[in-house]
N, C-alpha and C positions, 0 to 999 in steps of 0.2 A: 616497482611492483606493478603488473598487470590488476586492468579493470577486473577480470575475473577474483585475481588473489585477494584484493582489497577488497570485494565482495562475501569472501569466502571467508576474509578473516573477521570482519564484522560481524556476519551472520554468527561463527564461530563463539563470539565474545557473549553474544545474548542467549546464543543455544544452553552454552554455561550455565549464565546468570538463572535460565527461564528452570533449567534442571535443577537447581540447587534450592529454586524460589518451591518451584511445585512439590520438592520433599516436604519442605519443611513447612510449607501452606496445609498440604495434605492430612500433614501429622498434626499442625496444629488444631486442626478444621475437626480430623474425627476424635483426640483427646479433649480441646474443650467445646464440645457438642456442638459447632457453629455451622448453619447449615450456608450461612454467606460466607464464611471462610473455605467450605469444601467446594463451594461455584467460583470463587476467586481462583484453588489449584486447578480448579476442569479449565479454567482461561488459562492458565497456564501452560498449562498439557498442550491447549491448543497455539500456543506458542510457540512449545517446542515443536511439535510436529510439522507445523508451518517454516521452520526453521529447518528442517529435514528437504520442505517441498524446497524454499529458496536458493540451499546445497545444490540440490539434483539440477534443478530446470537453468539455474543461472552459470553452470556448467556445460549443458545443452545449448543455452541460447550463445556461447560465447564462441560456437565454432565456426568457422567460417562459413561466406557461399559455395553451393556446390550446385552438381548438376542436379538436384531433384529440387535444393530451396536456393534460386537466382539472388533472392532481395535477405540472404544468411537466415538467421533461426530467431532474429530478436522473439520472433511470436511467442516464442517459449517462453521470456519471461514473464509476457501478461500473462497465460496461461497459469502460472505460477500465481499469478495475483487472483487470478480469478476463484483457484483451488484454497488460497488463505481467507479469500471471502467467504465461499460457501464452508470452509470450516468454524469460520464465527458465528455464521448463521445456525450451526448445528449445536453450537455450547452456548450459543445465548438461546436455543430451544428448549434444551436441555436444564437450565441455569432458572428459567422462565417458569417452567413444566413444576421442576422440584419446589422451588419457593411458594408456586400457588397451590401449592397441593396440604404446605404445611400451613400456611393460611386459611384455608379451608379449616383443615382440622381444631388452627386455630377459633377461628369463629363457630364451629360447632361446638367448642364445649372445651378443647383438646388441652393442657399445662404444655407449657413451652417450655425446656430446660434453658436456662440461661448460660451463656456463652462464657468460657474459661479466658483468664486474661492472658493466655498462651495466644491466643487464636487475636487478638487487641494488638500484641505485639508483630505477630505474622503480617496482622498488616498494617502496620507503620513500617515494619522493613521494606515489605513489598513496595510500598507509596516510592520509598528516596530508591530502593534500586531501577525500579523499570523507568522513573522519570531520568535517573541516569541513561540508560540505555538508549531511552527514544532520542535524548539530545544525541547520545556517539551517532546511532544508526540512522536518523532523519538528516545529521550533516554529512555523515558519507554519501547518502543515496544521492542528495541533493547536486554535491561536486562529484559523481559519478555518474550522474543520471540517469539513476539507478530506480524505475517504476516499484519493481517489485521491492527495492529495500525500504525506500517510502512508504509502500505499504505495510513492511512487516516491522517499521517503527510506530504505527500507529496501533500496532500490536501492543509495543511496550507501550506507546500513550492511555490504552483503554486499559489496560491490567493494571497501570496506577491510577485511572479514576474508578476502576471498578473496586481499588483498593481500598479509595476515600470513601466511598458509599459502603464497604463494607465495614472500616472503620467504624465510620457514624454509627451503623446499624449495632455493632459488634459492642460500643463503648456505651450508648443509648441500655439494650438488653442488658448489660452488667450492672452499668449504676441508675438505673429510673427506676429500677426493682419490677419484680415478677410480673406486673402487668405488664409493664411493655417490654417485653422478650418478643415481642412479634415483631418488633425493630430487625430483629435478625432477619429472620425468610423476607422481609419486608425489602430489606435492603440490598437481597439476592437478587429481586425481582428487578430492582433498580440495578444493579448492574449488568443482568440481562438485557435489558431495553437498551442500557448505554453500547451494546455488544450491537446489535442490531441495527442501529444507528452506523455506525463505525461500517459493518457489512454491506451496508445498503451504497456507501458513498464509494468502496473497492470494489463492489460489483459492477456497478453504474459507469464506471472507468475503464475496467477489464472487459467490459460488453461493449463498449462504445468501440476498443480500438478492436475489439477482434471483428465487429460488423463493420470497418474500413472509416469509420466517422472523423471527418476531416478534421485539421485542427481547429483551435478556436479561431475567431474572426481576427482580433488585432490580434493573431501570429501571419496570419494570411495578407492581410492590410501591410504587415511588415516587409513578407516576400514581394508585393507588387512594388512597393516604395525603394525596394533595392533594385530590381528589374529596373525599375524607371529610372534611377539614377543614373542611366546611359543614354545620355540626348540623341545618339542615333537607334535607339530602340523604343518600338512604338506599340501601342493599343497591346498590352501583355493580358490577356484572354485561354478560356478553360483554364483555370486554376485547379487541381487537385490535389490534394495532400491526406498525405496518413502518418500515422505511426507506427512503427515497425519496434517492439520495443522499447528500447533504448533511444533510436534514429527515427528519425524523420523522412517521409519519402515526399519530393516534390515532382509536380508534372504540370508544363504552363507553355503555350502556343505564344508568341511573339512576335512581331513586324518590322522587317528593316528594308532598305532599300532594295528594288526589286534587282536593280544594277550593277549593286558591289561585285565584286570577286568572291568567288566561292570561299576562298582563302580568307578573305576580312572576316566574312559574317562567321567563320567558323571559330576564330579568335576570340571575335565576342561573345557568344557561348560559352565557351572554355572561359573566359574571364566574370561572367554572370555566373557561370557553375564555383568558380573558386570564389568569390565571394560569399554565394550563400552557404558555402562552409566553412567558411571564412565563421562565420555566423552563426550558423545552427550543427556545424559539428563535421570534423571531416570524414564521416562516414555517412552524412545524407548523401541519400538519392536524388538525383536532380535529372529531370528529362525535359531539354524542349526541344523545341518546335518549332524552327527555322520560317514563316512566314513572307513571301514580298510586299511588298505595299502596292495596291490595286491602284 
């Protein structure tokens, strides 16, 4: 099965799950009056629709290069991350907005209806399915190197902690009795924030590689240390590196004997190229930079 299929069927399995969660979140949410159980389906919603983005864009980013993109499409899949970021950022606004607003009401003056044990069960379901999920989808993305499905495992990881706060809030409001039903909006609030959190670290990733931001240092420290492992190659200098998606793109100037045969230095090259994909995946970019020694 192709990267793209195993991508497509996973995404597939949670899109499922995220539909069948957000029915039945929904209905529990407005049957027993829970206003934490109706911000747990809105994370949902934004799961599945996120799940719609990662179909489209990891489709796109899987086609080859051509003549208008040299280095293929990976970009499309950060792009894709970037689009499930600013979607959590709008339902944990959303999620945020509603809870403080019944808090308000509450410290005015306002009775709080206390939350049905329909909406208690909603989310103990929610809790074991999306923790299931995030293990399928955070192990596929991982052995597929897959940005964007990492990210939209941490989808299922936040819809089951936003689960546990709703819980608490949900279970608190039932059994502490009528004054504290503000446990509920209480605990919306709190899974808004946790939603935001969660945004801030996909954004901060999806922005990094789309403005070209190299990789970490020890993966760079790694690239030189394989470069140097060729005792006739010297002083390996400009270093630059990105991420292209999925892949890795390298670019590094290096020094051999000013003397050799064209023919040698061009081997070693090719044998320094096939190792760092050897390495980092056979579809990095590797460009150098043939230097003689002064």
């Amino acid at each position: 099965m192709t990267r793209e299929k195993e991508i497509t069927k996973a995404t597939l399995v949670g899109s499922i799950g995220n539909m069948v969660l957000l029915t039945f979140k929904f209905v529990a949410g407005v049957l027993g009056h829970s206003s934490a159980m109706v911000a747990d389906a809105v994370h949902s919603l934004s799961d599945f629709l996120t799940d719609v983005v990662v179909l489209v864009f990891v489709h796109i980013s899987a086609k080859p290069q051509d003549e208008s993109h040299d280095y293929g499409h990976g970009k499309f899949e950060t792009i894709a991350s970037f689009l499930i970021a600013l979607t959590l950022v709008a339902a944990a606004t959303g999620i945020v907005v509603s809870g403080g607003m019944k808090l308000l009401a509450w410290w005015n003056g306002s009775e709080l209806q206390a939350p049905g044990l329909i909406a208690l069960w909603a989310a103990l379901l929610s809790i074991a399915v999306k923790e299931l999920l995030y293990q399928y989808t955070v192990r596929k993305g991982r052995l597929l190197a897959s940005q964007v499905m990492v990210a939209n495992a941490w989808h299922h990881r936040s819809d089951a902690l936003s689960s546990i706060g709703a819980a608490v809030g949900i279970g608190g409001a039932i059994w502490l009795g009528s004054r504290w039903t503000v446990l509920d909006p209480l605990a919306s609030i709190i899974v808004g924030l946790m939603l935001v959190r969660v945004a801030w670290q996909l954004l901060k990733s999806s922005v990094g590689e789309l403005t070209e931001e190299s990789l970490p240092a020890a993966t760079e420290q790694e690239i030189v240390q394989i470069i140097q492992s060729f005792p006739d190659v010297q002083e390996p200098h400009n270093l630059r590196t990105r991420r292209i998606g999925s892949r890795i793109a390298i670019e590094a100037h290096v020094r051999m004997d000013g003397h050799l045969p064209l023919n040698t230095v061009h081997e070693r090259a090719t044998t320094i190229e096939r190792k760092l994909k050897d390495r980092f995946g056979i579809w990095t970019h590797v460009t150098l930079h043939m230097e003689p020694i002064k």
